[in-house]
N, C-alpha and C positions, 0 to 999 in steps of 0.2 A: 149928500148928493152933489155931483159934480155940477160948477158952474156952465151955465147955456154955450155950447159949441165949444167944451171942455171934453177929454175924453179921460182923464185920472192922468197917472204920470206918464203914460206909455205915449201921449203923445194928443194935439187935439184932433176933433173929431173931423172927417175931411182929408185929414192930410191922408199922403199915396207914397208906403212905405216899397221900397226895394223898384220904385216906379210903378206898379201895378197892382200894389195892395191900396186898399182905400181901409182907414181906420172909421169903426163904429164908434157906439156907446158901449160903453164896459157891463157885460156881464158880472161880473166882479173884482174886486180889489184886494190887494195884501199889504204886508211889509216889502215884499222883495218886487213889485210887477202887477201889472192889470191884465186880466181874461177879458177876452174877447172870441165871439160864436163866429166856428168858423160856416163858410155858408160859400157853398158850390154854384156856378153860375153856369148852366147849359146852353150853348144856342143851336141851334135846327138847323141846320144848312139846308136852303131849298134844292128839291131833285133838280138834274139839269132838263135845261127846257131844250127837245126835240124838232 
C-alpha cells in the first residue's frame, strides 16, 4: 500500500496534472503505470435572474 499522501509512481496524490487534473489514490498499479478512476465533475449553472 502506498505511503500517506503517496499516489504510486504516477505522481503524489494532490498534485494538478496538465494544470487541471488533480491526481487521486491509485486504483491500481503495474510494471509500466498506475490507474486512476476517472470521475466527471458537472456544475449547474443557475437560470438567469429576470
Amino acid at each position: 500500500m502506498p505511503a500517506q499522501g503517496h499516489a504510486g509512481r504516477g505522481g503524489r496524490a494532490g498534485a494538478v496534472v496538465a494544470g487541471k487534473y488533480a491526481l487521486l489514490e491509485p486504483i491500481g498499479e503495474g510494471g509500466m503505470g498506475s490507474v486512476r478512476r476517472h470521475v466527471a465533475v458537472k456544475r449547474i449553472k443557475a437560470p438567469p435572474r429576470s
